[in-house]
C-alpha positions as CSV (number, residue, x, y, z in Angstrom):
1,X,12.9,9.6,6.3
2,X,11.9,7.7,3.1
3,X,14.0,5.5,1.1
4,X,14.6,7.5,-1.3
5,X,15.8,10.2,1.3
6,X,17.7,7.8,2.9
7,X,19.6,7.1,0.0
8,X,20.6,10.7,-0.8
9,X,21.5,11.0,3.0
10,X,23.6,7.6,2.4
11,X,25.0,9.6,-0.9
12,X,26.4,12.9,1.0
13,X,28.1,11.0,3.7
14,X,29.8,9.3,0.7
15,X,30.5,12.9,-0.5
16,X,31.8,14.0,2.7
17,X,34.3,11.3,3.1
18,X,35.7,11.7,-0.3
19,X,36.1,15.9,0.2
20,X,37.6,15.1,3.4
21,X,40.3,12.8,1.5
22,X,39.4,9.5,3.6
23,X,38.4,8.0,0.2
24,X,39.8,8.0,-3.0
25,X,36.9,6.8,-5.3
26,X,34.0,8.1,-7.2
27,X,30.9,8.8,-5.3
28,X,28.0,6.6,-7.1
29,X,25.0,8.0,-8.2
30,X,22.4,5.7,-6.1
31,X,23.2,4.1,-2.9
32,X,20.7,1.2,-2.9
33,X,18.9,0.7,0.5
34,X,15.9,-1.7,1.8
35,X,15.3,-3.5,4.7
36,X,18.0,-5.5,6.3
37,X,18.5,-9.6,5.2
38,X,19.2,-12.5,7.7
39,X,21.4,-11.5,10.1
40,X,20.9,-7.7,9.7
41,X,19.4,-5.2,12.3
42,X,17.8,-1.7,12.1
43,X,15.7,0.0,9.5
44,X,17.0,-0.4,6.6
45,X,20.9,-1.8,5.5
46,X,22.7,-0.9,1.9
47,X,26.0,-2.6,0.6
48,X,27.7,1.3,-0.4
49,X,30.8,0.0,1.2
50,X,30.8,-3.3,-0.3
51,X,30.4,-1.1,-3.8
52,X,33.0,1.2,-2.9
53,X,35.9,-1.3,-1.6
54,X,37.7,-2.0,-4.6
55,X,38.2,1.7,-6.5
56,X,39.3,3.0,-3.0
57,X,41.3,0.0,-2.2
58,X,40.2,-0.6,1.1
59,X,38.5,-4.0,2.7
60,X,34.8,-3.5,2.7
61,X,35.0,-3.5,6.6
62,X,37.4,-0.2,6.4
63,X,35.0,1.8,4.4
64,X,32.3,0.9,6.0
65,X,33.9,2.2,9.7
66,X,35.0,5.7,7.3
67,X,31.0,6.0,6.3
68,X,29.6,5.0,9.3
69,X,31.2,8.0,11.2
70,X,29.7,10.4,8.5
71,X,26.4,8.8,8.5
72,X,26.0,8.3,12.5
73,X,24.8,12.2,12.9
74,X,22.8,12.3,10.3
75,X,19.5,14.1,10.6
76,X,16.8,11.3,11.2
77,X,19.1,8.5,12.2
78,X,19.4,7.5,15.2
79,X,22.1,4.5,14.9
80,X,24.4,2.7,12.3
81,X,26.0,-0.6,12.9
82,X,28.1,-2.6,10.6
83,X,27.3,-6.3,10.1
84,X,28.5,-9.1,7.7
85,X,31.3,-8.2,5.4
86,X,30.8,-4.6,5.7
87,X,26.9,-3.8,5.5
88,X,25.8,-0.6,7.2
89,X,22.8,-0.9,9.1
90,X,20.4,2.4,9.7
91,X,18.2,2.8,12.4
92,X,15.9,5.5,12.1
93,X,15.0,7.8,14.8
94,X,11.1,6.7,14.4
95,X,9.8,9.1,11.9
96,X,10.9,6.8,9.2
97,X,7.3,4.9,8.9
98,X,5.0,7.9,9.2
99,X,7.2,9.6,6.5
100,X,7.4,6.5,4.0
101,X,3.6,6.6,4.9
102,X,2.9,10.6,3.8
103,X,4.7,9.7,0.7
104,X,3.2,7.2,-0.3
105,X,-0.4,9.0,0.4
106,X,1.1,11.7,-1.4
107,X,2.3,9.7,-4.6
108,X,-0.1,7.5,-4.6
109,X,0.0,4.9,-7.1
110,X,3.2,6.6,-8.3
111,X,5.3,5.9,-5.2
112,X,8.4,4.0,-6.7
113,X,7.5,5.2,-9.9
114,X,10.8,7.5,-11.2
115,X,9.5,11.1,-12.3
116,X,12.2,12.0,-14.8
117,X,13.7,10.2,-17.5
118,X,16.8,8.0,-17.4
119,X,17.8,8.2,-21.1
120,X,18.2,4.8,-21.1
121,X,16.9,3.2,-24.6
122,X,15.5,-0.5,-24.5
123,X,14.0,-2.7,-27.1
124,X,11.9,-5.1,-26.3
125,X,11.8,-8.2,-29.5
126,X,10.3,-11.2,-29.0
127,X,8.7,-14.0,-30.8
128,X,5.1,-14.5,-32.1
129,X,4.0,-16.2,-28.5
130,X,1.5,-15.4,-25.9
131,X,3.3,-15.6,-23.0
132,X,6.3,-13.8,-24.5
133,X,3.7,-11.1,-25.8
134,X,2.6,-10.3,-21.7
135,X,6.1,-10.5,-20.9
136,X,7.2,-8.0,-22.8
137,X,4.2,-6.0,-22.2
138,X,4.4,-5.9,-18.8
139,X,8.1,-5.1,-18.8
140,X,8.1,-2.4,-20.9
141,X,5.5,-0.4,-18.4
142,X,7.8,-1.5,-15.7
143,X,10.8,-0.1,-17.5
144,X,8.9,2.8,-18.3
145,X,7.5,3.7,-14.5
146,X,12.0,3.9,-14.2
147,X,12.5,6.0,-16.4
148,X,13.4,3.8,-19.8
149,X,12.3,4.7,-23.1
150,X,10.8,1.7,-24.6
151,X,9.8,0.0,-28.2
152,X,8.5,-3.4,-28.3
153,X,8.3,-5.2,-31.5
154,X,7.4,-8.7,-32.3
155,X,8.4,-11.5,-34.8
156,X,5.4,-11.7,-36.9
157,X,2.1,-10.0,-36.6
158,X,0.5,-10.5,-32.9
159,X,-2.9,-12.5,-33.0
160,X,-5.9,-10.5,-32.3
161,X,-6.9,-12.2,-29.0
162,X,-4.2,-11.0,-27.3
163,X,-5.2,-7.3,-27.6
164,X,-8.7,-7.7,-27.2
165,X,-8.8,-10.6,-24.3
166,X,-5.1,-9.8,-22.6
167,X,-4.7,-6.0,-23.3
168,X,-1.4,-7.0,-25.5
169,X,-0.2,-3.8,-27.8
170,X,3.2,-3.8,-29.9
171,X,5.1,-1.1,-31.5
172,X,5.5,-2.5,-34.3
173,X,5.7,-6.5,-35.9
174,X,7.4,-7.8,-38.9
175,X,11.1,-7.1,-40.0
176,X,12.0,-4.2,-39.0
177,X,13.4,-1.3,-41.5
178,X,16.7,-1.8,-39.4
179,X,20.9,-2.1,-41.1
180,X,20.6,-5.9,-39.1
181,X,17.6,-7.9,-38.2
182,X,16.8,-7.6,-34.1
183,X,17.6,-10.7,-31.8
184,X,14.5,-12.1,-29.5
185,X,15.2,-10.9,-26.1
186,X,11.9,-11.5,-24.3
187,X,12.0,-15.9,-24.6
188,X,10.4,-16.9,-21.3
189,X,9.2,-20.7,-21.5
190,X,6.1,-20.7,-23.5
191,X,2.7,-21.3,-22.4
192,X,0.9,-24.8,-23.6
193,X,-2.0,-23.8,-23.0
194,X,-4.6,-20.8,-24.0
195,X,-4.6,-18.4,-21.5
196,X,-7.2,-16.2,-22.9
197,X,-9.5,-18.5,-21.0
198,X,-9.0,-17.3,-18.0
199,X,-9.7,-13.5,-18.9
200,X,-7.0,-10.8,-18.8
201,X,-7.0,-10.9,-15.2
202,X,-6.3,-14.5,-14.2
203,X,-4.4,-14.9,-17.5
204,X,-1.7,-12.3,-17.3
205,X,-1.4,-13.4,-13.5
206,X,-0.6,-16.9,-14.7
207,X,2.1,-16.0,-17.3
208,X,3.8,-12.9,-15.4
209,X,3.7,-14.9,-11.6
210,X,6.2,-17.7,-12.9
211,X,9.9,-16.6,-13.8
212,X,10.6,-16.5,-16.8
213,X,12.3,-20.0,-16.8
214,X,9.6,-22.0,-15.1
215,X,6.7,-23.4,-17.2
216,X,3.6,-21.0,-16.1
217,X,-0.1,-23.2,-15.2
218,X,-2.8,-22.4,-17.1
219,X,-5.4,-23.7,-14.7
220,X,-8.4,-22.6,-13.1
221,X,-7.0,-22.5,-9.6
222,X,-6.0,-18.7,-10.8
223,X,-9.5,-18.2,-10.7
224,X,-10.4,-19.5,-7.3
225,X,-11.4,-17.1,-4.7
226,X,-9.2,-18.5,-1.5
227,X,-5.9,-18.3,0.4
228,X,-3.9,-21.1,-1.7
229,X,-4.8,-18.5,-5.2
230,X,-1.9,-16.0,-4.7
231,X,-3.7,-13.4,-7.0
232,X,-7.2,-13.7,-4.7
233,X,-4.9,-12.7,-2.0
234,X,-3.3,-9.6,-3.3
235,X,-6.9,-8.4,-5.1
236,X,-8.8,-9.2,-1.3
237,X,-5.7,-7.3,0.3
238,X,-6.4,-4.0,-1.9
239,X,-10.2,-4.9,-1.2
240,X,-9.8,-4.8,2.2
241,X,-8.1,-1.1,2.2
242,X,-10.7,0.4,0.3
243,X,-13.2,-1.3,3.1
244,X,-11.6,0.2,6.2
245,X,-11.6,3.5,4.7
246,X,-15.3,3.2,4.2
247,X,-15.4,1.3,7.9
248,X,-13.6,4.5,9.6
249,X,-15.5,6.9,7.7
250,X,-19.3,5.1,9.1
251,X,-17.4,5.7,12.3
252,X,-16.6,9.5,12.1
253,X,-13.2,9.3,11.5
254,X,-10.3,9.1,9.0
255,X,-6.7,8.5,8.7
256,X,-3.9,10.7,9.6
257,X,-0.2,9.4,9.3
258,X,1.1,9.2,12.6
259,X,2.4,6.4,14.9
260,X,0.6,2.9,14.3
261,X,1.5,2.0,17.7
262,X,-1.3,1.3,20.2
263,X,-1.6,-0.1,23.7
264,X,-1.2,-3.7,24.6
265,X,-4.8,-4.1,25.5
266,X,-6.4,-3.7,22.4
267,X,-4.0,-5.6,19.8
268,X,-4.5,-8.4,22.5
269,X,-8.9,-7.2,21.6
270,X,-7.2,-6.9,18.1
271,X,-6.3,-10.3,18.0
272,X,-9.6,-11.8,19.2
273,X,-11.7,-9.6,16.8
274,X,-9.6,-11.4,14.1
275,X,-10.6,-14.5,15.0
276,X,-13.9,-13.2,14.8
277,X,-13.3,-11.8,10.9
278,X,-11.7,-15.1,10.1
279,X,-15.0,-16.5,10.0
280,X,-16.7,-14.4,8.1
281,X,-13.0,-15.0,5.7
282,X,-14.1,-18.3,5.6
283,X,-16.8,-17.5,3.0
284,X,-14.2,-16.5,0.4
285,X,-11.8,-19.2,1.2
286,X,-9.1,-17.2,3.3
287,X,-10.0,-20.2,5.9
288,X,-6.6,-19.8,7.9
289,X,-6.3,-18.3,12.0
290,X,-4.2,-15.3,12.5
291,X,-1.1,-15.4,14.3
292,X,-0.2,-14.4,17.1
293,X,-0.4,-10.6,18.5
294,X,3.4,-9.5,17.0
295,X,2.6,-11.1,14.0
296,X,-0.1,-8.0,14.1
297,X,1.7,-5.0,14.4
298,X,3.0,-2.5,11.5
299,X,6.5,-4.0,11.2
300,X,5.9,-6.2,8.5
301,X,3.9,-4.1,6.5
302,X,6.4,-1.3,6.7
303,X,9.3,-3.4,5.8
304,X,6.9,-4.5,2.5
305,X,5.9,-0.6,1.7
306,X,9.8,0.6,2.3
307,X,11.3,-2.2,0.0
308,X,8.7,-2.0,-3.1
309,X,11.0,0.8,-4.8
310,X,13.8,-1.5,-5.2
311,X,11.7,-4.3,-6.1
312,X,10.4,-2.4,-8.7
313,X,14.0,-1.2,-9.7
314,X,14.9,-4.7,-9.8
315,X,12.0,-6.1,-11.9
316,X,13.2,-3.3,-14.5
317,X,17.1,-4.0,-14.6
318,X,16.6,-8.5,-14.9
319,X,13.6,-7.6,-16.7
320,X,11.6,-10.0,-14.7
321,X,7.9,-9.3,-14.0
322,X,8.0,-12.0,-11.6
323,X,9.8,-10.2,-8.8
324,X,7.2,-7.7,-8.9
325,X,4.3,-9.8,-8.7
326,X,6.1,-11.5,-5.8
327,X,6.5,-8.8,-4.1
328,X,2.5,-7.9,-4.4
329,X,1.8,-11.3,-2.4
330,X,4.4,-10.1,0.0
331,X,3.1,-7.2,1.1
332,X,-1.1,-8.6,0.8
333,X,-0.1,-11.1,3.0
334,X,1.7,-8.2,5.3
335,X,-1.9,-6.2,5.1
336,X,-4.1,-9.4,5.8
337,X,-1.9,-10.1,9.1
338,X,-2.3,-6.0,10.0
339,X,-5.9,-5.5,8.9
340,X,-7.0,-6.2,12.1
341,X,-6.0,-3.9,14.5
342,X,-7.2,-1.1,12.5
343,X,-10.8,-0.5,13.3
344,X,-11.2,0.5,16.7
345,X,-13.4,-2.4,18.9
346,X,-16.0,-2.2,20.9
347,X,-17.2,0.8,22.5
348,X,-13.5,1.9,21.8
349,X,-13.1,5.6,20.8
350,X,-10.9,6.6,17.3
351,X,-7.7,7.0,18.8
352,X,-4.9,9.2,17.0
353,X,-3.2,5.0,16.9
354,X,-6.4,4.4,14.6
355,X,-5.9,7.5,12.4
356,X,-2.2,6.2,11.8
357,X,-3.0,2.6,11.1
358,X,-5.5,3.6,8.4
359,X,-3.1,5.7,6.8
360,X,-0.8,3.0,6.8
361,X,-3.4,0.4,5.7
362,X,-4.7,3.5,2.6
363,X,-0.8,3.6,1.8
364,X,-0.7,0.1,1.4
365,X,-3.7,-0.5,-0.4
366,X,-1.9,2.4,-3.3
367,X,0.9,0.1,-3.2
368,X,-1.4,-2.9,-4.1
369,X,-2.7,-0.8,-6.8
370,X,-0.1,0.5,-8.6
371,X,1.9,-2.7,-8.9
372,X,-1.2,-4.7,-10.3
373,X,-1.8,-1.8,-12.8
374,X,1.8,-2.1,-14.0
375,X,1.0,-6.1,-14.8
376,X,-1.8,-4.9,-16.5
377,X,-4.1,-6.0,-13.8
378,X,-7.1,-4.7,-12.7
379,X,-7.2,-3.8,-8.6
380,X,-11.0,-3.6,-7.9
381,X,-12.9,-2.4,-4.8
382,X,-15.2,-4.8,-4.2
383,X,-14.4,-8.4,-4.0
């Protein structure tokens, strides 16, 4: 079960308690669910009851215990337990990774992306400033991958270098034919320094990775190629995808989504072949030892891949490119942890365990992709 699925499984057994007259309120139309926060358990947790508490006039707990009995024998879950002040907590019946993994294979660089539009109208104004420029560009294709219809406009006519260096476009500049001038409502703290310097790449990086309210670096540390460069480490991530594809194919084999699970024995061979690859990291500057073998498995990764819709969701709604770009390093540093046990070792044979890890590493790497494309940044193969 995907998130998305998931929530409209969450959605019905809202449904199903308000036809059966257990709640008196209006059923929402999204039930937000990702993975669970400190002190949570399961799959995935979502707050519906918390949302749902004060038009029913119940305590949070109460409609949580109503929902939980209407979600508990749900196709594809296999538990629910309430935590904190009335969380519900969903644990999947273990399909849940291999289907977030076909969907994301399926969508591709459109997973989290929403197909049909939302009606919702935004205008993006903002003043005659670099940084403000990106911002706005980048949030108006993250608006637009929900489902927003978008017009950006600036104070004053844009300077050329921000097209031609940074990939900047505007609607339109100037005053606008309007009954009451627009207010500026893309005003993050400007940049001091020129950031076409860096190239579009590094430059967009260094304006759209800050929030909004913190002074962005215009440095050439964006352009370093090691671990302490947070934008090396997402573009070597999707690297690294696109490499064990071509790795399993000179082996005679491809991916397949299926359980990522393998035997003890070789994510303990796993490990040690890591080592191994973190010398050969040590030429582009990713100079630090795995962890141990747990820190290996597909848990992490999943938990990255399941919770980029609502990152994405939430970058739209505070408008804040930040979270997104955040979210990139999260799951890069969730692949370079997993990229190891991948390949098989050895005189090893492709298991069906290999097949599913690729697939989950391929899923990942469209991840990596399509988030970088919607900060207008390029995700190369080769690094």
């Amino acid at each position: 079960m995907t998130p998305v699925e998931l929530s409209r499984t969450v959605l019905r057994a809202v449904r199903r308690a308000v036809d059966a007259g257990e709640l008196v309120a209006p059923v929402p139309e999204w039930a937000q669910v990702a993975p669970p926060g400190p002190g949570g358990r399961g799959d995935y947790a979502t707050n519906v009851a918390l949302q749902l508490a004060r038009p029913a006039g119940r305590p949070p707990q109460e409609v949580a215990r109503i929902l939980r009995s209407h979600l508990a024998d749900a196709e594809g879950v296999a538990g629910v337990d309430i935590t904190g002040p009335g969380f519900l907590n969903i644990t999947l019946d273990g399909s849940g990774a291999q289907a977030l993994v076909a969907e994301i294979l399926r969508r591709g660089a459109r997973y989290g992306v929403v197909d049909e539009p939302t009606g919702e109208l935004v205008q993006l104004h903002h003043p005659r400033e670099v940084r403000a420029a990106v911002t706005a560009h980048a949030v108006a294709r993250i608006l637009r991958s929900q489902g927003a219809l978008v017009r950006t406009s600036c104070e004053d006519e844009p300077d050329p270098a921000w097209a031609a260096v940074l990939g900047v476009s505007v609607d339109a500049h100037g005053t606008p034919a309007a009954p009451a001038p627009l207010k500026v409502n893309v005003r993050p703290v400007p940049a001091v320094q020129d950031p076409t310097l860096l190239g579009r790449d590094a430059a967009r990086w260094a304006l759209l990775h800050p929030a909004s309210h913190d002074r962005p670096r215009i440095t050439s540390d964006h352009l370093l190629q090691g671990e302490t460069n947070p934008l090396f480490r997402v573009r070597y991530a999707h690297a690294r995808t696109r490499a064990l594809s071509g790795n399993a194919a000179a082996l005679g084999f491809s991916s397949a989504v299926g359980d990522v699970q393998g035997n003890a024995t070789h994510l303990v061979d796993a490990h040690a072949h890591a080592r191994a690859l973190s010398r050969d990291a040590a030429a582009l500057g990713l100079t630090s030892a795995p962890g141990d073998v747990q820190d290996n498995d597909a848990t992490h990764l999943v938990d990255a891949l399941a919770a980029y819709p609502h990152a994405l969701a939430t970058a739209a709604r505070h408008r804040a490119p930040d979270r997104l770009a955040r979210h990139l390093v999260t799951t890069a540093d969730a692949v370079l942890g997993f990229q190891h046990t991948v390949l098989p070792l050895g005189d090893e044979k492709p298991s069906a365990a290999h097949r599913a890890r690729l697939a989950l590493a391929e899923a990942a790497g469209a991840v990596l992709a399509g988030g970088l494309s919607l900060l207008g940044i390029d995700a190369p193969e080769h690094l």
